[in-house]
C-alpha positions as CSV (number, residue, x, y, z in Angstrom):
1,X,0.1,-8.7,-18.2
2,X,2.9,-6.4,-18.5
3,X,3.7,-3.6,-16.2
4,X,2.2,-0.7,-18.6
5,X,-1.0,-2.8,-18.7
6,X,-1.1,-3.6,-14.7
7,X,-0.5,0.3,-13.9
8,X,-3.5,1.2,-17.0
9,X,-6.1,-1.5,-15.7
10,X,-5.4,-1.4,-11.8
11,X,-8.0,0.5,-9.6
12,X,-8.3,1.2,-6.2
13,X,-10.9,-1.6,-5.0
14,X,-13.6,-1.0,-2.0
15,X,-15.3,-3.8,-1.8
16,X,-14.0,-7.4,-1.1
17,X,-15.7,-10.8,-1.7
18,X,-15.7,-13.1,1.3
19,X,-12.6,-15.2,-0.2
20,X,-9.4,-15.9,1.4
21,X,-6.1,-14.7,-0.2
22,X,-3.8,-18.1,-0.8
23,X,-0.3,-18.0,0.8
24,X,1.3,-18.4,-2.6
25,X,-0.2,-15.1,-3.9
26,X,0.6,-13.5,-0.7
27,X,4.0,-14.4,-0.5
28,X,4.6,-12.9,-4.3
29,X,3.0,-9.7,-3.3
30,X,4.9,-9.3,-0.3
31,X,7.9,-10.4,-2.3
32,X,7.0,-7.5,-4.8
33,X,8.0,-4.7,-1.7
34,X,11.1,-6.6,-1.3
35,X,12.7,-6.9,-4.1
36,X,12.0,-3.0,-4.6
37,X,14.7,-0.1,-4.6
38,X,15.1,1.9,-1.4
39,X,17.3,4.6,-0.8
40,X,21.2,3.1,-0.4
41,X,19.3,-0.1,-0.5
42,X,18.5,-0.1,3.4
43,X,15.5,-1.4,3.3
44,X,14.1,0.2,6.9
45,X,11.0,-1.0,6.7
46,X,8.4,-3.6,8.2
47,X,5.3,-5.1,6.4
48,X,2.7,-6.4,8.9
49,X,0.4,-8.6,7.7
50,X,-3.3,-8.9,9.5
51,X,-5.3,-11.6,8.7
52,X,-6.8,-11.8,12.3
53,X,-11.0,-10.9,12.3
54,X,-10.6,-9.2,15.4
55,X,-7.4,-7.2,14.9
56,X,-8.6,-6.5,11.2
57,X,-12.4,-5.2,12.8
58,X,-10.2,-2.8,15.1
59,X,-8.1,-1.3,12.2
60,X,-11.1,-0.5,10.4
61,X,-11.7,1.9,13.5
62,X,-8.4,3.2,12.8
63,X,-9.4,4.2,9.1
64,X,-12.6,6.6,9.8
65,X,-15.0,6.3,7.1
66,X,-13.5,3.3,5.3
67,X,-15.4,0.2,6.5
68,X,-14.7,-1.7,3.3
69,X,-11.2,-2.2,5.0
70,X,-12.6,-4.8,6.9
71,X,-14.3,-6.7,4.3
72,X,-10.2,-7.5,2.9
73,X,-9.1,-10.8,4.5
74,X,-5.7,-9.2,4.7
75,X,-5.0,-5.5,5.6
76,X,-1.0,-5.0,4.8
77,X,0.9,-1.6,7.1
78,X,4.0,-0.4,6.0
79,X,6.1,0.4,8.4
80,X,8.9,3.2,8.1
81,X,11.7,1.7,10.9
82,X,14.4,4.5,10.6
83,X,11.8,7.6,10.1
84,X,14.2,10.2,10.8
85,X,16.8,9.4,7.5
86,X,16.9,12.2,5.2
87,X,17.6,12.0,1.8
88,X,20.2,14.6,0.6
89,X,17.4,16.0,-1.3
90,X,15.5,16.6,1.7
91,X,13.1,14.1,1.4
92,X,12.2,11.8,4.6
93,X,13.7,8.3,2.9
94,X,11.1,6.1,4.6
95,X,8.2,7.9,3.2
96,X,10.2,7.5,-0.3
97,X,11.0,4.0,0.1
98,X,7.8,2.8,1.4
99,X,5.5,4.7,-1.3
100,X,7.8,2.5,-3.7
101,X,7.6,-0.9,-1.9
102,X,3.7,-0.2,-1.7
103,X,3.2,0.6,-5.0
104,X,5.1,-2.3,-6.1
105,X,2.7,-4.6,-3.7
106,X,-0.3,-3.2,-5.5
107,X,0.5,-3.8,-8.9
108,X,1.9,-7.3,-8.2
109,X,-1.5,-7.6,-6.3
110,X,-3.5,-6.4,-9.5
111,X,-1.5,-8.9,-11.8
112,X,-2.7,-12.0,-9.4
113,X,-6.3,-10.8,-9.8
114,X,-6.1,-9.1,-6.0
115,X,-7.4,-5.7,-5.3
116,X,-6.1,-3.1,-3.1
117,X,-6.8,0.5,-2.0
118,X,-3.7,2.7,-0.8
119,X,-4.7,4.1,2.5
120,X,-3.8,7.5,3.4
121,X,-6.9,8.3,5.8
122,X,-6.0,6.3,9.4
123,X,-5.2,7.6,12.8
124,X,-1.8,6.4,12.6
125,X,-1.2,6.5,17.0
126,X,-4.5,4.1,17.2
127,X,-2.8,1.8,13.7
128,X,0.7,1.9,16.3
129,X,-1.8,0.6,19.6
130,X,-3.6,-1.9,18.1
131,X,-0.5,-3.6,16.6
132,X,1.9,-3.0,19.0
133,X,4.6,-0.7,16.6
134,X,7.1,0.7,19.2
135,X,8.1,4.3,18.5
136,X,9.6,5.6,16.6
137,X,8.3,3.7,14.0
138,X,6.3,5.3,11.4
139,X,3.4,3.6,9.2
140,X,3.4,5.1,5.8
141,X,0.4,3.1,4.0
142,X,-2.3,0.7,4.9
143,X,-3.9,-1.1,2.3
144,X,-6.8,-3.8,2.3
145,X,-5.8,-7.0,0.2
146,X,-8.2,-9.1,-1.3
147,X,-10.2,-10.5,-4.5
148,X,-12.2,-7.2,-6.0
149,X,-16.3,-7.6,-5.5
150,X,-16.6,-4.4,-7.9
151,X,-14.8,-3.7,-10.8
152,X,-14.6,0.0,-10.6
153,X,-14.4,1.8,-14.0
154,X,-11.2,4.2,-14.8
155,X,-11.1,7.4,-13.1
156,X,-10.2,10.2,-16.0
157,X,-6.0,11.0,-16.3
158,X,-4.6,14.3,-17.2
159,X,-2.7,14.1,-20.8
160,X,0.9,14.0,-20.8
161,X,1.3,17.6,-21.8
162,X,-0.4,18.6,-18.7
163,X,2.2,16.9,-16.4
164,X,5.4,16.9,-18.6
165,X,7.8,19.9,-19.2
166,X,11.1,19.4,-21.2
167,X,14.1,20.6,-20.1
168,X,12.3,23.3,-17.3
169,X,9.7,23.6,-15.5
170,X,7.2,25.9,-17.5
């Protein structure tokens, strides 16, 4: 699969058969965040991996309205470890970094046949309690890891006229 392919054919996956993620494949999807670029190559981040029933049942507490996080064997949180860094261009660098990292987990996921769903709905205070990130750490995604149990079908994309202005903005 090349990388056009695995950003065309991934999906964001909400349900997850009852089958553990092997070490190997984690390991290259974890690898996937750090090998990728992060602002003056810092890389200020932590990746906390939750295999643990309990802990994992108490996260999906965390993410209101999203039990199928819970159905994942694994739940990775992204961590932000220097959340007050900011780019020259204003932007908050571990917000930046971490959305790349993430994104490079979920398509290395999606190439090893493991589905994912990038979190943005969780109280992120009750994420912090239940697994003990000190402040002022911030976490920037959660996302369930797993094998798909659905294969949901493509949601529709803009064309590239839409979205693509040459030379300005118009």
């Amino acid at each position: 699969m090349d990388v056009l392919q695995a950003v065309a054919t991934r999906r964001s996956v909400r349900h997850y058969a009852d089958q553990p993620v092997e070490e190997a494949k984690l390991v290259q999807v974890l690898e996937a965040a750090r090998l990728s670029p992060s602002a003056s190559n810092q890389q200020n981040w932590k990746f906390i991996v939750v295999r643990d029933p309990e802990t994992r049942k108490r996260l999906v507490a965390a993410c209101p309205g999203q039990t199928f996080v819970g159905e994942a064997p694994v739940i990775l949180v992204c961590c932000g470890t220097d959340p007050n860094a900011i780019m020259l261009c204003g932007q908050h660098r571990c917000t930046v970094d971490l959305s790349i990292a993430t994104a490079y987990m979920i398509l290395q996921a999606h190439e090893l046949g493991l589905g994912t769903c990038w979190l943005g709905r969780f109280d992120e205070a009750q994420v912090k309690s239940i697994l003990g990130i000190p402040d002022p750490v911030r976490v920037v995604a959660v996302t369930p890891l797993g094998y798909p149990a659905e294969q949901p079908v493509a949601k529709p994309r803009k064309k590239l006229a839409e979205i693509v202005c040459y030379d300005r903005y118009s």
